[in-house]
C-alpha positions as CSV (number, residue, x, y, z in Angstrom):
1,X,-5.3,10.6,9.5
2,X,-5.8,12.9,12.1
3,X,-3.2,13.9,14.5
4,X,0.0,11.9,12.2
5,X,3.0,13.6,11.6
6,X,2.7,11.9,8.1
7,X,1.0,12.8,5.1
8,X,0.0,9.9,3.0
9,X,0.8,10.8,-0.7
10,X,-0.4,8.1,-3.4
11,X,1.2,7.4,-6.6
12,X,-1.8,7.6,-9.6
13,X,-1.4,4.8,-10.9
14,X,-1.8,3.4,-6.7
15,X,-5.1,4.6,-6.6
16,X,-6.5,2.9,-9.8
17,X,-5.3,0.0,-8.8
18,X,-7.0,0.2,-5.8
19,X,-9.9,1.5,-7.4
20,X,-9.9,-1.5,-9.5
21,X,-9.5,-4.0,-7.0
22,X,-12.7,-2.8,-4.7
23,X,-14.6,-2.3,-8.1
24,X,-13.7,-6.0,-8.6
25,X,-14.5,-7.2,-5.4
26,X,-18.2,-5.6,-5.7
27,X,-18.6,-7.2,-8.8
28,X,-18.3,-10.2,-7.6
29,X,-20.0,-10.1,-3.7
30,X,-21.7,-6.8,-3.5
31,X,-20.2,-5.1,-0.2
32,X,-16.5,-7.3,-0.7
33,X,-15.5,-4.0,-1.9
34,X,-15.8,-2.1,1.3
35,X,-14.7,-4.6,2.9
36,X,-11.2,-4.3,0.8
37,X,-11.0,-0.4,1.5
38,X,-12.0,-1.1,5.7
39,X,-8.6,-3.2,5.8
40,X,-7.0,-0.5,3.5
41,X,-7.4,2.0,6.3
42,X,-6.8,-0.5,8.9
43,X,-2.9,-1.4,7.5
44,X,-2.9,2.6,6.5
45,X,-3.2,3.2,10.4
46,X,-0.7,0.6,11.3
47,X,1.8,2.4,9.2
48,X,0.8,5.9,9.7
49,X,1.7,4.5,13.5
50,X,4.9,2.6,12.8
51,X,6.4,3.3,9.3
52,X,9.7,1.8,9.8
53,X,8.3,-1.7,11.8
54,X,7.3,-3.1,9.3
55,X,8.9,-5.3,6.6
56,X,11.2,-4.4,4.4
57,X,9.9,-5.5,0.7
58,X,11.5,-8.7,-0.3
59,X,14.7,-8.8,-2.4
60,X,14.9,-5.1,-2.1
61,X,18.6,-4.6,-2.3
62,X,19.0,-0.6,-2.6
63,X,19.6,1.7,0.6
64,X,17.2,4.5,-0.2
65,X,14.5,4.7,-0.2
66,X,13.8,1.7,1.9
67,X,10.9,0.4,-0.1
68,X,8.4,-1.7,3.2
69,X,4.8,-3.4,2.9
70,X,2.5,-4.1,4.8
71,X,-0.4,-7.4,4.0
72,X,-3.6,-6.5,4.4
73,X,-5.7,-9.1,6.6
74,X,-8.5,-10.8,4.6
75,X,-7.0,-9.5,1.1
76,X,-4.3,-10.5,-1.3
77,X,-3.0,-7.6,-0.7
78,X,0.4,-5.7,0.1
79,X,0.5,-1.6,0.6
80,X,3.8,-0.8,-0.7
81,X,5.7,2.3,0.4
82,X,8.5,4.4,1.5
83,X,9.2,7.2,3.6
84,X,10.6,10.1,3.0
85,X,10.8,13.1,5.1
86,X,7.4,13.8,6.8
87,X,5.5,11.5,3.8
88,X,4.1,8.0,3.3
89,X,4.7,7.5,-0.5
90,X,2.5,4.9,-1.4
91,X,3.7,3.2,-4.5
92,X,1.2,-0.2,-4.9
93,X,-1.7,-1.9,-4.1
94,X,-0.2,-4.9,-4.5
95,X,-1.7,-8.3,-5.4
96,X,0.7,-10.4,-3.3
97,X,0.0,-12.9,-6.4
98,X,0.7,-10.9,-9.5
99,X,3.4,-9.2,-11.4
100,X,6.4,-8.9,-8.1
101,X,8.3,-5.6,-8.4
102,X,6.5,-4.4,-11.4
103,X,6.3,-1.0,-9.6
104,X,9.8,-0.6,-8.9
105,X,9.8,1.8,-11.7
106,X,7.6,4.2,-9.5
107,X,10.3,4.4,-6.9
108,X,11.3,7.8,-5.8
109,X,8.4,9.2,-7.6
């Protein structure tokens, strides 16, 4: 992201998720997969702009990191992160129906 004061840093185990979620998406409707990763970028824009506006994950209880998401329009979908010093951690491609908290194991990462 050109120009941000913020380097986005993805947890592994972020990115196959993601992977899997747009190779999913193809599978089904050719193209839906693109689609996914346009409003990817999209929400990764919005928080590169405003880390801190935006929620802070439900029922997270601890002080640090704060752990936020942001839903993706269109997509099941919540990028879940922190920040920490001049970095975005990305922890989860989240499927806002599936498995809530199972990453909380990746925090502070």
């Amino acid at each position: 992201m050109t120009g941000s004061p913020f380097l986005f840093v993805r947890h592994p185990e972020a990115e196959d998720e993601l992977d899997s979620a747009i190779d999913w998406y193809d599978a089904f409707n050719p193209g839906q997969g693109e689609r996914l990763l346009d409003m990817v970028e999209v929400s990764e824009r919005a928080i590169d702009e405003m880390p801190e506006a935006w929620a802070v994950f439900p029922g997270w209880r601890r002080r640090s990191p704060i752990v936020r998401s942001h839903r993706l329009a269109k997509f099941p979908y919540r990028i879940v992160y922190y920040v920490k010093d001049d970095r975005i951690i990305i922890l989860a491609y989240a499927h806002t129906s599936r498995k809530p908290g199972y990453w909380r194991h990746l925090v502070n990462w």
